[in-house]
Predicted model as a PDB file, atoms N, CA, C, CB and O in Angstrom, pLDDT in the B-factor column:
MODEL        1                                                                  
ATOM      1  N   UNK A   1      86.548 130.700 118.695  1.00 77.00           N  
ATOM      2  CA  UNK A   1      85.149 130.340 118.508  1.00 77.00           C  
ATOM      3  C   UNK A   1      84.963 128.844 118.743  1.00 77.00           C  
ATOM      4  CB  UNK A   1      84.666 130.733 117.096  1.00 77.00           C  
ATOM      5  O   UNK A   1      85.850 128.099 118.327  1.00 77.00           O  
ATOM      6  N   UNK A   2      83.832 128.292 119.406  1.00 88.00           N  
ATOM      7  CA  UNK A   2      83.298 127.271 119.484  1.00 88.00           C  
ATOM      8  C   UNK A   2      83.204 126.310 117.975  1.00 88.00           C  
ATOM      9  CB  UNK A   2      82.104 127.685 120.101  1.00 88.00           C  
ATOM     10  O   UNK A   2      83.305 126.987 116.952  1.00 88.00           O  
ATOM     11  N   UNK A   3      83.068 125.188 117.837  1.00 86.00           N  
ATOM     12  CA  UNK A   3      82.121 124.717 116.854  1.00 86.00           C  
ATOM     13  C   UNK A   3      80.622 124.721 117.007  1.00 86.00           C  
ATOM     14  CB  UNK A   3      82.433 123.505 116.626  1.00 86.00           C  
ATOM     15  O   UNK A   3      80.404 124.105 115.963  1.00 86.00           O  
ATOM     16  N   UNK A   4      79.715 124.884 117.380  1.00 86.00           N  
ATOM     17  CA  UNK A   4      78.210 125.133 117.627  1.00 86.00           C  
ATOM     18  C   UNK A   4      78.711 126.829 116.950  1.00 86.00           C  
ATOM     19  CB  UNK A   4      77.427 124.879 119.692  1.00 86.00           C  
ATOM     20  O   UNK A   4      78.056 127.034 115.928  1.00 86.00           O  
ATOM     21  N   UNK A   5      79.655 128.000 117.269  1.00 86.00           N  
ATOM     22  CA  UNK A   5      79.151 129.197 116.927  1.00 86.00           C  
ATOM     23  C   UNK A   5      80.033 129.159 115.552  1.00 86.00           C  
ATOM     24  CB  UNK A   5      79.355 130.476 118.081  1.00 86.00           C  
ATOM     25  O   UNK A   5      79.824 130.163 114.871  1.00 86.00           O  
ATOM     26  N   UNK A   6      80.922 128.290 115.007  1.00 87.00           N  
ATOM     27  CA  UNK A   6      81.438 128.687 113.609  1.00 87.00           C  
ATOM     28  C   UNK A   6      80.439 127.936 112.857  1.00 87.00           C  
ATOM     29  CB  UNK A   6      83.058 128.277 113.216  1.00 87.00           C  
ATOM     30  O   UNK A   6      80.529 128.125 111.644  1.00 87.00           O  
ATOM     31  N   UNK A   7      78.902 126.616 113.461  1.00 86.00           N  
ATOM     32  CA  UNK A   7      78.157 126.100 112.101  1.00 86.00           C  
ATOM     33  C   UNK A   7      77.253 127.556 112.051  1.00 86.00           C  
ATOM     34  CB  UNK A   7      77.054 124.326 112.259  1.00 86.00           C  
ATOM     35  O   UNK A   7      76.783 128.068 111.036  1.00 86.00           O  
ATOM     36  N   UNK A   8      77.135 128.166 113.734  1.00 87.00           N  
ATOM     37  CA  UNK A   8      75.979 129.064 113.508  1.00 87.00           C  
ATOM     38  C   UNK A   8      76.513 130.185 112.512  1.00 87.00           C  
ATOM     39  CB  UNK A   8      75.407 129.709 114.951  1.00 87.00           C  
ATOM     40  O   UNK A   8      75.633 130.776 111.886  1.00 87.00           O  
ATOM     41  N   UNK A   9      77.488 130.463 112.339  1.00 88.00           N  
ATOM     42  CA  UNK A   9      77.594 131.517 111.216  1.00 88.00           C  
ATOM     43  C   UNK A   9      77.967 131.686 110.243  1.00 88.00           C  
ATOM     44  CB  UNK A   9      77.939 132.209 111.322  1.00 88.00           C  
ATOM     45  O   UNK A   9      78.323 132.735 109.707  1.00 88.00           O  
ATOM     46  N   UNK A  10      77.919 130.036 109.648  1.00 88.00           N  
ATOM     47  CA  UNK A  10      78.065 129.499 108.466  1.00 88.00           C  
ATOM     48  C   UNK A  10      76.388 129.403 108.170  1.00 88.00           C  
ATOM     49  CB  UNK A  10      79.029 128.066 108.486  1.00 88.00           C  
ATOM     50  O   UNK A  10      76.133 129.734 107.012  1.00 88.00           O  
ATOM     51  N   UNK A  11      75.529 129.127 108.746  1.00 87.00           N  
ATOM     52  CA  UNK A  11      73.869 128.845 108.813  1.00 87.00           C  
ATOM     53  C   UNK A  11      73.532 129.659 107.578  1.00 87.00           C  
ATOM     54  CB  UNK A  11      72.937 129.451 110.361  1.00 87.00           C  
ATOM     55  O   UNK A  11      73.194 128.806 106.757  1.00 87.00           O  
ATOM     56  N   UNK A  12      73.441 130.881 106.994  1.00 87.00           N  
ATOM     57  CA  UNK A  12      72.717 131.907 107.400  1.00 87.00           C  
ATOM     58  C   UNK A  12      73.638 131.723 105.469  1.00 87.00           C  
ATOM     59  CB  UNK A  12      72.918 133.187 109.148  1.00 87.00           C  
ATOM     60  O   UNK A  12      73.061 132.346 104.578  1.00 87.00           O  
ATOM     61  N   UNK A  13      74.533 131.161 105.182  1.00 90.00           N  
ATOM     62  CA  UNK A  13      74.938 131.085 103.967  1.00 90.00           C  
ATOM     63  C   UNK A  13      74.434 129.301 103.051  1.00 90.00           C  
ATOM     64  CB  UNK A  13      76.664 131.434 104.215  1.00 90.00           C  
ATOM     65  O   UNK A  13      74.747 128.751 101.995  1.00 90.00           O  
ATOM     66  N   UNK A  14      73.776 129.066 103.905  1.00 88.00           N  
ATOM     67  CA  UNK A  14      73.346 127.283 103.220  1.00 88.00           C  
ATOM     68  C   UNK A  14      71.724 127.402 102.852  1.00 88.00           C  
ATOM     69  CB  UNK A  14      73.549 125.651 104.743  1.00 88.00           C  
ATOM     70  O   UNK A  14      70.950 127.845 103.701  1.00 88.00           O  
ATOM     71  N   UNK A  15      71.360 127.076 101.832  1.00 90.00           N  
ATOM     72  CA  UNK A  15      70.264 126.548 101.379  1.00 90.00           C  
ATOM     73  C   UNK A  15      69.125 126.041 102.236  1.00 90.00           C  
ATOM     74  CB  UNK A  15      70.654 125.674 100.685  1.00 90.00           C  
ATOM     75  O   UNK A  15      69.536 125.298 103.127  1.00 90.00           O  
ATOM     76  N   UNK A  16      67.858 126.218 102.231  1.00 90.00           N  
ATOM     77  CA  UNK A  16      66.819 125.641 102.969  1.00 90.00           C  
ATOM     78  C   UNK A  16      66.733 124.382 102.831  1.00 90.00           C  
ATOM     79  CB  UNK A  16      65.688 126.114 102.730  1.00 90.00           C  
ATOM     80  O   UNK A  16      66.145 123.825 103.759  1.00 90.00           O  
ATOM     81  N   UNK A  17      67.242 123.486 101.707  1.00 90.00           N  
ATOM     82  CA  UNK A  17      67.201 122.027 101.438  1.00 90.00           C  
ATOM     83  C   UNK A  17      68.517 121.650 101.895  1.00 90.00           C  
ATOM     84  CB  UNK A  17      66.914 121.597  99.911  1.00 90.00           C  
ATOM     85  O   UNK A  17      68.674 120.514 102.343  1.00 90.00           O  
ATOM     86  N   UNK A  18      69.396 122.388 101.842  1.00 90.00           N  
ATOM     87  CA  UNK A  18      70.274 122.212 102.432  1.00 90.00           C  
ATOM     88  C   UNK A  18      70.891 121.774 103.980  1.00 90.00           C  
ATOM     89  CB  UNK A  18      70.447 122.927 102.091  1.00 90.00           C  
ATOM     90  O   UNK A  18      71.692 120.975 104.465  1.00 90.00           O  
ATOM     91  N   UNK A  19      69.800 123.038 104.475  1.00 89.00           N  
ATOM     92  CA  UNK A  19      69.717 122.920 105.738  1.00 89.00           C  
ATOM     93  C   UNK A  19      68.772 122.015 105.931  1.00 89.00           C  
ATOM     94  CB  UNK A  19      69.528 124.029 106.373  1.00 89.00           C  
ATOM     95  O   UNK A  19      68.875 121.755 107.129  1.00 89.00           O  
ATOM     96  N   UNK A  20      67.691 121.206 105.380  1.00 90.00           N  
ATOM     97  CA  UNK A  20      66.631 120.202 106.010  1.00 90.00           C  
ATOM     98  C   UNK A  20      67.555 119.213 105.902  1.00 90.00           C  
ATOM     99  CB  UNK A  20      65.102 119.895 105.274  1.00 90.00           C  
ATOM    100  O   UNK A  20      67.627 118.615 106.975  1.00 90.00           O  
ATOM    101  N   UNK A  21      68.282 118.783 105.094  1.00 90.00           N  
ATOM    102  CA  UNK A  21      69.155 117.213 104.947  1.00 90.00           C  
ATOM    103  C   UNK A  21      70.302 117.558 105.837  1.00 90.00           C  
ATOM    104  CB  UNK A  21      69.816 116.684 103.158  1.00 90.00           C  
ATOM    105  O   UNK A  21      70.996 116.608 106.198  1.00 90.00           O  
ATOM    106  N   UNK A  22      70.647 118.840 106.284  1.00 88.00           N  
ATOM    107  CA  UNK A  22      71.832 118.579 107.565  1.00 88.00           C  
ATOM    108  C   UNK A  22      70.958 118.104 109.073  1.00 88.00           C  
ATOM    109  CB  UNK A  22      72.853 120.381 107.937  1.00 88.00           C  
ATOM    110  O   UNK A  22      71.264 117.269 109.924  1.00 88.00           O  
ATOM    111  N   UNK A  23      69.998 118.846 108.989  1.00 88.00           N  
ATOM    112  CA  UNK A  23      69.064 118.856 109.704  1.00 88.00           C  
ATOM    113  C   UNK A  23      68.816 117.374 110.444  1.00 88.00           C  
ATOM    114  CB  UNK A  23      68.046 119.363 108.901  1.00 88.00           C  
ATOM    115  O   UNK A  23      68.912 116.936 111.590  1.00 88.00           O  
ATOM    116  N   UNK A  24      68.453 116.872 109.165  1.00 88.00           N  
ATOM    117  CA  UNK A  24      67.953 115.337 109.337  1.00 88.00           C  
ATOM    118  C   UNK A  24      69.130 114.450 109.637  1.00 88.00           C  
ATOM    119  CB  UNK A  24      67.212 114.740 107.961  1.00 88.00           C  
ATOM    120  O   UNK A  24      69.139 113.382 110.250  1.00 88.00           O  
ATOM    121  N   UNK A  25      70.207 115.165 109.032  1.00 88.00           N  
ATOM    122  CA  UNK A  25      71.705 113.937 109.621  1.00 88.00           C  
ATOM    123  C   UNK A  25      71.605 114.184 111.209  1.00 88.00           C  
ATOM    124  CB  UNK A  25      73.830 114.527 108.954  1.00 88.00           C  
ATOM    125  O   UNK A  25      71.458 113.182 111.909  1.00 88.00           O  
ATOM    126  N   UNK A  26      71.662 115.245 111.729  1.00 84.00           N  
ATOM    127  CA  UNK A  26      72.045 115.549 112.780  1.00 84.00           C  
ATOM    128  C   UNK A  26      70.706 114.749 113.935  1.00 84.00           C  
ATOM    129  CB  UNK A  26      72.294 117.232 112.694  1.00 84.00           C  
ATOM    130  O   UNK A  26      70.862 113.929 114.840  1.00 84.00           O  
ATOM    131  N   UNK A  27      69.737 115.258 113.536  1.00 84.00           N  
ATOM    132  CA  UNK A  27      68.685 114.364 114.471  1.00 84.00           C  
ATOM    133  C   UNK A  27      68.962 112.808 113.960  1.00 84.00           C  
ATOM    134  CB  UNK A  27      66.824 114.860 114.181  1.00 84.00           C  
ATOM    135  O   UNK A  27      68.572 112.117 114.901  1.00 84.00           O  
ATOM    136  N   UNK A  28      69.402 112.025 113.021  1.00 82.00           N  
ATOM    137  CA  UNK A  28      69.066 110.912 112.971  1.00 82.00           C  
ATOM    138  C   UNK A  28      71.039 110.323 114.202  1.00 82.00           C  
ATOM    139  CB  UNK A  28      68.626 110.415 110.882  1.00 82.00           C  
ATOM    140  O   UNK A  28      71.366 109.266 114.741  1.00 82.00           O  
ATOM    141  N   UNK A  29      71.572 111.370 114.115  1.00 76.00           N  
ATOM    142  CA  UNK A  29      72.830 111.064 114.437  1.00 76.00           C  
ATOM    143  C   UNK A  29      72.811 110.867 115.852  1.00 76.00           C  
ATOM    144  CB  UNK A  29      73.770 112.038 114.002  1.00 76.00           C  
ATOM    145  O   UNK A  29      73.593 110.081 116.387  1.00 76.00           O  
ATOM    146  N   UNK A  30      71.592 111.826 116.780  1.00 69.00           N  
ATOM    147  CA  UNK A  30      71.388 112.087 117.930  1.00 69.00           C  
ATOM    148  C   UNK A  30      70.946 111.017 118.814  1.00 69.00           C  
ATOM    149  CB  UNK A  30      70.658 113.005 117.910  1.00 69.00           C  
ATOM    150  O   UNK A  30      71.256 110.583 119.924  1.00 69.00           O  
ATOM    151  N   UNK A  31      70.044 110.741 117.833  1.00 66.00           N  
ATOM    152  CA  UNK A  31      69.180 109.346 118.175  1.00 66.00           C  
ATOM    153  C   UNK A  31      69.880 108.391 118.023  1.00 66.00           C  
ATOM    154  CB  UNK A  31      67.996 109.007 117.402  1.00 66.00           C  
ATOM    155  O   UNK A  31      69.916 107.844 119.125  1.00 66.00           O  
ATOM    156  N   UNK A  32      70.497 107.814 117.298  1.00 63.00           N  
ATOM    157  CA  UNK A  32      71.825 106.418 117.264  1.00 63.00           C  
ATOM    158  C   UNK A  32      72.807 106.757 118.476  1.00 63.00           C  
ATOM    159  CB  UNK A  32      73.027 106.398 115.529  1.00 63.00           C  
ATOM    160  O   UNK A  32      73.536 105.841 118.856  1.00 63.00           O  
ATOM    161  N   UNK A  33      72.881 107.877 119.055  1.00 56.00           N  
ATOM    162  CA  UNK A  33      74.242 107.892 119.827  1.00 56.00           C  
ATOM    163  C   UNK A  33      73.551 107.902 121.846  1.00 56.00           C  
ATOM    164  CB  UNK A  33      75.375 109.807 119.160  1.00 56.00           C  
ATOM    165  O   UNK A  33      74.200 108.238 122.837  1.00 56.00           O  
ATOM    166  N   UNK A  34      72.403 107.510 121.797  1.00 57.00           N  
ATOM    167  CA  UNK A  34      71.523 107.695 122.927  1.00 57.00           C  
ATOM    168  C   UNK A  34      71.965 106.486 123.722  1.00 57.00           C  
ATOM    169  CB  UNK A  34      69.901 107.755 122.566  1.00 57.00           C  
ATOM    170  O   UNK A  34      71.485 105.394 123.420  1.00 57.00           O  
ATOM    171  N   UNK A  35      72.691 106.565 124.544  1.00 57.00           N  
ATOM    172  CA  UNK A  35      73.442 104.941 124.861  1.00 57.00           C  
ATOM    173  C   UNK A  35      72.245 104.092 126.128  1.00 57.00           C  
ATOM    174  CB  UNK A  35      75.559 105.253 125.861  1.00 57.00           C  
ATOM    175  O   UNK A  35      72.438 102.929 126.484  1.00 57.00           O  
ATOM    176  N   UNK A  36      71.185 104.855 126.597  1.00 57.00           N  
ATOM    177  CA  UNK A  36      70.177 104.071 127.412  1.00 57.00           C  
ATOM    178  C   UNK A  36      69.073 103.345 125.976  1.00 57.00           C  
ATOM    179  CB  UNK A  36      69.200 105.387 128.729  1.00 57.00           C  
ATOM    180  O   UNK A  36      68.161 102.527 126.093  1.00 57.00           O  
ATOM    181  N   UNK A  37      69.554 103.964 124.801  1.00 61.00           N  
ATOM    182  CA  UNK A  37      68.269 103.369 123.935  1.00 61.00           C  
ATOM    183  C   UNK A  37      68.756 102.681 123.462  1.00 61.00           C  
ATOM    184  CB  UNK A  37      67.458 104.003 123.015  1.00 61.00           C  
ATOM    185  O   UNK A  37      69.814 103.118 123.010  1.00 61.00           O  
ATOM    186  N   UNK A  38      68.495 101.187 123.158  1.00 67.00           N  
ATOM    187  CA  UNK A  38      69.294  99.987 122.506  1.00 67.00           C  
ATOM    188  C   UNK A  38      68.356 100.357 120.722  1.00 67.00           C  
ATOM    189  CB  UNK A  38      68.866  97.919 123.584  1.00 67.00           C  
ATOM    190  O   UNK A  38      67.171 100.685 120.788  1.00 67.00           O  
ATOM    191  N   UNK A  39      68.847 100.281 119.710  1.00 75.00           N  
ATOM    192  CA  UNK A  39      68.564 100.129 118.252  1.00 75.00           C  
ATOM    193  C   UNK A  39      67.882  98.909 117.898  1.00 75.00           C  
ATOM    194  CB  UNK A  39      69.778 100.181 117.473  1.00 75.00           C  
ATOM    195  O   UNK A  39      68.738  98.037 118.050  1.00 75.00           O  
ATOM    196  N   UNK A  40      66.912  98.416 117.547  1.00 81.00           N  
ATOM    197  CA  UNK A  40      66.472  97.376 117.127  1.00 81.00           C  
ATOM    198  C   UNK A  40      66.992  96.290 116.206  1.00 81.00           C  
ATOM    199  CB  UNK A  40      65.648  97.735 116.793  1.00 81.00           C  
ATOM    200  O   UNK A  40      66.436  95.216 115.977  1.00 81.00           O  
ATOM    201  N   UNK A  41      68.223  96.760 115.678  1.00 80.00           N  
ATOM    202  CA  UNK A  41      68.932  96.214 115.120  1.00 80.00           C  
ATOM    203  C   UNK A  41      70.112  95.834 115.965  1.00 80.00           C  
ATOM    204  CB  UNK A  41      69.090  96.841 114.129  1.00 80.00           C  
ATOM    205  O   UNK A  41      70.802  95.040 115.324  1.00 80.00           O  
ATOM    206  N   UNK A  42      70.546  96.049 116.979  1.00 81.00           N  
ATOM    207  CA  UNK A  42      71.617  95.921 118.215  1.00 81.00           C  
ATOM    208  C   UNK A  42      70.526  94.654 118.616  1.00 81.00           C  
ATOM    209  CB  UNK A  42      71.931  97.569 119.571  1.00 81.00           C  
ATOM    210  O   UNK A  42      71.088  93.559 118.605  1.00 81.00           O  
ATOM    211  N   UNK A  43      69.390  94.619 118.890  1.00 83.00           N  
ATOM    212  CA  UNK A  43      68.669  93.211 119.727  1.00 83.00           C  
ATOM    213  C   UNK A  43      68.398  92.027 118.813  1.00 83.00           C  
ATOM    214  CB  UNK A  43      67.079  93.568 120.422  1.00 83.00           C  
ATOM    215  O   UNK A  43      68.289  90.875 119.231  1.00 83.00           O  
ATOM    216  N   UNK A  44      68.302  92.365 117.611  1.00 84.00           N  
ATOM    217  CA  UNK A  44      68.563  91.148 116.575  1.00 84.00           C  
ATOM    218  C   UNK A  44      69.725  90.819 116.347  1.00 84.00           C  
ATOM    219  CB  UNK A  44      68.121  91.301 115.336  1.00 84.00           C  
ATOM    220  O   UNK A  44      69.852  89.596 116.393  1.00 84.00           O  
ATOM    221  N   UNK A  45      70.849  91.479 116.068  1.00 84.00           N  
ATOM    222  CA  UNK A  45      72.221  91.316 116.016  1.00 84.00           C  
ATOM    223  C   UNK A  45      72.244  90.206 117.662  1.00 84.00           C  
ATOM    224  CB  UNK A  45      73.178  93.141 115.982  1.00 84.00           C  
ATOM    225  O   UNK A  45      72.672  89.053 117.711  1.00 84.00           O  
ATOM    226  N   UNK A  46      71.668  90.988 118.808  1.00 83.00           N  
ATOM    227  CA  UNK A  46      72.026  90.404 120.142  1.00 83.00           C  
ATOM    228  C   UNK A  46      71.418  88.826 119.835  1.00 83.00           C  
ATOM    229  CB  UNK A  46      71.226  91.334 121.601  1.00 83.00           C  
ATOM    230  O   UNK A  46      72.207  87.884 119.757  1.00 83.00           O  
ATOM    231  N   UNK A  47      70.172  88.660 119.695  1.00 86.00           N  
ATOM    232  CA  UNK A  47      69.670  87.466 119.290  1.00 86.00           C  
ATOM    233  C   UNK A  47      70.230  86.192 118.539  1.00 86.00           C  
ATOM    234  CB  UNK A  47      68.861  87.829 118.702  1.00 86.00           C  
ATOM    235  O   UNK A  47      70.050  84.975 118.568  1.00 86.00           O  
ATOM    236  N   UNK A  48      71.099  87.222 117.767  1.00 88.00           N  
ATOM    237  CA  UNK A  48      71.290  85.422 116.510  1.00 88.00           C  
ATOM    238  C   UNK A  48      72.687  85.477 116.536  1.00 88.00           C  
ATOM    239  CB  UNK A  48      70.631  85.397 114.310  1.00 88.00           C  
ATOM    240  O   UNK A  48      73.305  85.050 115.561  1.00 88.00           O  
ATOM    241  N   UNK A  49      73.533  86.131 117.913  1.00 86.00           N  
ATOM    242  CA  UNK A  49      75.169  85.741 117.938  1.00 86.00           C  
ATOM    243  C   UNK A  49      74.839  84.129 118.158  1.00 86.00           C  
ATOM    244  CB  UNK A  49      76.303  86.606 119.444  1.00 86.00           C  
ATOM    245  O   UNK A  49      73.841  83.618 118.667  1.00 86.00           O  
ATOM    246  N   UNK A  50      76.074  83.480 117.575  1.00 86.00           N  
ATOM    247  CA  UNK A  50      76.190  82.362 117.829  1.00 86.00           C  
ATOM    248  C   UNK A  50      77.568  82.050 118.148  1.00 86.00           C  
ATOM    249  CB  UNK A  50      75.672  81.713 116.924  1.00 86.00           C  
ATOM    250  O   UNK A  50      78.417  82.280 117.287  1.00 86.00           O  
ATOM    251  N   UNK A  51      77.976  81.464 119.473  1.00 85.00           N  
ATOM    252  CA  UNK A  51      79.567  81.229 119.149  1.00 85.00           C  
ATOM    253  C   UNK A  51      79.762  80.123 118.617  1.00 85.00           C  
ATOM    254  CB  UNK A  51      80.501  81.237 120.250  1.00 85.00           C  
ATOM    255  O   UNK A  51      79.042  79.148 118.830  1.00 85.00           O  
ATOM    256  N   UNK A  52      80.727  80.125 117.880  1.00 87.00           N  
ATOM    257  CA  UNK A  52      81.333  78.951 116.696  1.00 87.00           C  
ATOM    258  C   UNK A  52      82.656  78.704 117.606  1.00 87.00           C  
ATOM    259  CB  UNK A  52      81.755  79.653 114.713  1.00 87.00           C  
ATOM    260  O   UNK A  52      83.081  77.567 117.811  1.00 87.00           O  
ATOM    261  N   UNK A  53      82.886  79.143 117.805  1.00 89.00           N  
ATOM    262  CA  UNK A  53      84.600  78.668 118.357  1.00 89.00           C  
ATOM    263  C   UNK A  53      85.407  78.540 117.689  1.00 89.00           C  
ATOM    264  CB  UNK A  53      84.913  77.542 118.935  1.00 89.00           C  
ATOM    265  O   UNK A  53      86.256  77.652 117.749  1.00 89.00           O  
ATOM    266  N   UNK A  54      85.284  79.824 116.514  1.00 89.00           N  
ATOM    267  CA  UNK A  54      86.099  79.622 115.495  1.00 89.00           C  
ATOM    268  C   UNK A  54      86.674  81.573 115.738  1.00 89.00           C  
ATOM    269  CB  UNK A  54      85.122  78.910 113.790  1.00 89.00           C  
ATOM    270  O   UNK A  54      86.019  82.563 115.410  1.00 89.00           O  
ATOM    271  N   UNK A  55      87.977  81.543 116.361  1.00 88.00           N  
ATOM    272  CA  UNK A  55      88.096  83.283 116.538  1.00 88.00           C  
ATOM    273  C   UNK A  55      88.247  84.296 114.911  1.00 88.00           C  
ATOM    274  CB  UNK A  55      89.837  83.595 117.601  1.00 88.00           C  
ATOM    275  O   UNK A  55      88.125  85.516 115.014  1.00 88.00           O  
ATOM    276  N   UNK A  56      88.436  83.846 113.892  1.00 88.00           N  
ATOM    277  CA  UNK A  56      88.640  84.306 112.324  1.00 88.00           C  
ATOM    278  C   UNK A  56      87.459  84.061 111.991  1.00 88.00           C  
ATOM    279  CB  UNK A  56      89.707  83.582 111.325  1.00 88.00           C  
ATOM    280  O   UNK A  56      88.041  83.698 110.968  1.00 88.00           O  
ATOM    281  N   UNK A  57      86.617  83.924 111.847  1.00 87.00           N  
ATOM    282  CA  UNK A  57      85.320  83.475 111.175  1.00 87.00           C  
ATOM    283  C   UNK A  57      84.632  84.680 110.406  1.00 87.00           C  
ATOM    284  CB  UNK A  57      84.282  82.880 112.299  1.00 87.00           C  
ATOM    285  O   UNK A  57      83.541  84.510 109.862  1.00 87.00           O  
ATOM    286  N   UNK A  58      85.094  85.539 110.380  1.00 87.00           N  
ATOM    287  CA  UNK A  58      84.650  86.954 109.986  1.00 87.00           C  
ATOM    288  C   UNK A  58      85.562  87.021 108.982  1.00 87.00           C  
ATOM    289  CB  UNK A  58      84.717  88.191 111.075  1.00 87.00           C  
ATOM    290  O   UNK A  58      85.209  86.926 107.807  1.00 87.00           O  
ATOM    291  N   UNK A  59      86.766  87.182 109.328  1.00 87.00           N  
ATOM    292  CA  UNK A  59      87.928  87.204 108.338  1.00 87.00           C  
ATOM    293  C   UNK A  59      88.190  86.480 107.299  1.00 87.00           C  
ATOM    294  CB  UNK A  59      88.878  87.056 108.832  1.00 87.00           C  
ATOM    295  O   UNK A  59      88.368  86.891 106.153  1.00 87.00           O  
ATOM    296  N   UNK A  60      88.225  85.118 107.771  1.00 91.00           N  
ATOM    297  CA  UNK A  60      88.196  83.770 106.797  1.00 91.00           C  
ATOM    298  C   UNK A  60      87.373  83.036 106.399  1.00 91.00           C  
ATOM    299  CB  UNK A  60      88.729  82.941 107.093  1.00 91.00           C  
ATOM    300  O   UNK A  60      87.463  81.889 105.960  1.00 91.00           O  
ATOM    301  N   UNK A  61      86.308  83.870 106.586  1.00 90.00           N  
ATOM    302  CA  UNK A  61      84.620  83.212 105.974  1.00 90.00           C  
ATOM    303  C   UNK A  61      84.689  82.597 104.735  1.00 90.00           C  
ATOM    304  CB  UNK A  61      83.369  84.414 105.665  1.00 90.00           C  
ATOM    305  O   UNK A  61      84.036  81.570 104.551  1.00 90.00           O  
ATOM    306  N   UNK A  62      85.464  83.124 103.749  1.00 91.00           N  
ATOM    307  CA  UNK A  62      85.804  82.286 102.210  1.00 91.00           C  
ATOM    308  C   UNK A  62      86.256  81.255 102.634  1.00 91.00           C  
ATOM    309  CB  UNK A  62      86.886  82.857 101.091  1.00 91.00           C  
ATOM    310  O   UNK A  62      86.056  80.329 101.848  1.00 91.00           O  
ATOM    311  N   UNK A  63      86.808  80.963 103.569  1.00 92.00           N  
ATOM    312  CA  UNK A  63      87.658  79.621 103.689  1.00 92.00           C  
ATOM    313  C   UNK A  63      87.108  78.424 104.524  1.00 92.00           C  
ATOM    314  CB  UNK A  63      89.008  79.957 104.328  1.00 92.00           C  
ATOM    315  O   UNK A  63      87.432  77.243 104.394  1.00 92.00           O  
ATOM    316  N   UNK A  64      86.083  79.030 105.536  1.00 90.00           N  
ATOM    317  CA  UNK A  64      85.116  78.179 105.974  1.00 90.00           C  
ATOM    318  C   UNK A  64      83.872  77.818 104.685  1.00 90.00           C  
ATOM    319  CB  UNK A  64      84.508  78.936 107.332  1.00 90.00           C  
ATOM    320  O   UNK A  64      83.540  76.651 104.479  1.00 90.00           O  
ATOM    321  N   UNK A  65      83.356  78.817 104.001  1.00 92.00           N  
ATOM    322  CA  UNK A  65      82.487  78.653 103.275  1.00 92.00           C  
ATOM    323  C   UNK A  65      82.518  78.125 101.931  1.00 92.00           C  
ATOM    324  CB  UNK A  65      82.072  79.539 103.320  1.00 92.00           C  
ATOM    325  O   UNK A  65      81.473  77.836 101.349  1.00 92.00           O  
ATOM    326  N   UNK A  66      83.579  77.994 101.440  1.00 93.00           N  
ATOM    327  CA  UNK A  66      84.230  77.905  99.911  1.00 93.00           C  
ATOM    328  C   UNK A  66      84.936  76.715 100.120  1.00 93.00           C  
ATOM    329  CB  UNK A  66      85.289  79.208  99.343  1.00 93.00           C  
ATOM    330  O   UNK A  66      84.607  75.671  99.556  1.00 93.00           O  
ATOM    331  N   UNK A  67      86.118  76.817 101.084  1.00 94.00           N  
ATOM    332  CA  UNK A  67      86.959  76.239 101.060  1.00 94.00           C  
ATOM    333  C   UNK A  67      88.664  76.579 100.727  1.00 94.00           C  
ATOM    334  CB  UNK A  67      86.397  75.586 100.485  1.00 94.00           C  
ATOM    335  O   UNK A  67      89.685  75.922 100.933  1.00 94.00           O  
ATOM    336  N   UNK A  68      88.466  77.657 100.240  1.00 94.00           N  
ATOM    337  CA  UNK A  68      89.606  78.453  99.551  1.00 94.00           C  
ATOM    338  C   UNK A  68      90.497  78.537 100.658  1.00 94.00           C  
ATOM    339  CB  UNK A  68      89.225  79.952  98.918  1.00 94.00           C  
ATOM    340  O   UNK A  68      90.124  78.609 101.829  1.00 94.00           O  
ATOM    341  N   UNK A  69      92.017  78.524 100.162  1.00 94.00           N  
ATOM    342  CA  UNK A  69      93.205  78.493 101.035  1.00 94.00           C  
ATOM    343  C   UNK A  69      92.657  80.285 102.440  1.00 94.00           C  
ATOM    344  CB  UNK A  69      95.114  78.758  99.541  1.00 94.00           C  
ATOM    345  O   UNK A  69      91.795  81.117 102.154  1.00 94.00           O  
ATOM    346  N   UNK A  70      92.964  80.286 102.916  1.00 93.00           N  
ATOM    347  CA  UNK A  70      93.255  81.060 104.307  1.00 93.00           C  
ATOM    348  C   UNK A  70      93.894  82.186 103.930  1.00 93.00           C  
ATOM    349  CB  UNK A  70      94.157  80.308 105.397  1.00 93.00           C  
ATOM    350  O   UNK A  70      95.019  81.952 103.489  1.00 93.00           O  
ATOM    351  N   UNK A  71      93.525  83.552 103.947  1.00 91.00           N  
ATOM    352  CA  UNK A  71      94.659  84.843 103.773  1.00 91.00           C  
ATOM    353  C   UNK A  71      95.673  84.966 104.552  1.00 91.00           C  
ATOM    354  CB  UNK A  71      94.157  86.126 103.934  1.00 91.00           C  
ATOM    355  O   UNK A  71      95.577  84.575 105.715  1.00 91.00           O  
ATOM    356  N   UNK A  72      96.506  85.368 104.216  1.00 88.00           N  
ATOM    357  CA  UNK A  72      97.767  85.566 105.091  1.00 88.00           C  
ATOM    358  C   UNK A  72      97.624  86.531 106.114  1.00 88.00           C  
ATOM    359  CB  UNK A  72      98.935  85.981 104.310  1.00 88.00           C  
ATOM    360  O   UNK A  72      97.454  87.652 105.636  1.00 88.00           O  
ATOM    361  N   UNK A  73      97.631  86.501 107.328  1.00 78.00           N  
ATOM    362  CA  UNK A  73      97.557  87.699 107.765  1.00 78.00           C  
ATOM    363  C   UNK A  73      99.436  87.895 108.498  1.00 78.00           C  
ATOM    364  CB  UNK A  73      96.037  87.763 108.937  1.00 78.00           C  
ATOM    365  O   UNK A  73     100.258  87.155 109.039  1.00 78.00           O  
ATOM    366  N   UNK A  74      99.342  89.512 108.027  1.00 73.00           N  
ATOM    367  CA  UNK A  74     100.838  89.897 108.448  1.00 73.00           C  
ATOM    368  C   UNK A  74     100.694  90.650 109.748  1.00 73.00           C  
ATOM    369  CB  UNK A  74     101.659  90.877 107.294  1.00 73.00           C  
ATOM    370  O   UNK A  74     101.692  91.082 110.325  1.00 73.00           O  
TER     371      UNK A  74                                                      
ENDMDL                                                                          
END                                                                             
């Protein structure tokens, strides 16, 4: 069996609220994965990159921001 025919015959044993909140994962899942549609949050993210020239800056943000010693990385 497929997966599309083992959810379809699982369907028919799930809840009507059940089925509206799978429902809604699945359309909201459809729509995020549309790769010609950019997310409005992908063009603000695009907007306010800034390069720092710092390649850890994500990682060691306590240590730029605080000051705190540097994690070890292994």
């Amino acid at each position: 069996m497929t997966i599309k025919e083992l959810i379809k015959a699982e369907l028919d044993y799930v809840s009507e609220k059940d089925l509206q909140e799978f429902y809604q994962l699945l359309k909201s899942r459809s729509q995020r994965q549309k790769p010609e549609e950019i997310d409005e949050w992908d063009l603000i993210i695009q907007e306010c990159q800034i390069d720092t020239g710092i390649s850890d800056l994500a990682y060691q943000h306590h240590h730029y921001i605080h000051g705190t010693p540097k994690i070890e990385v292994e």
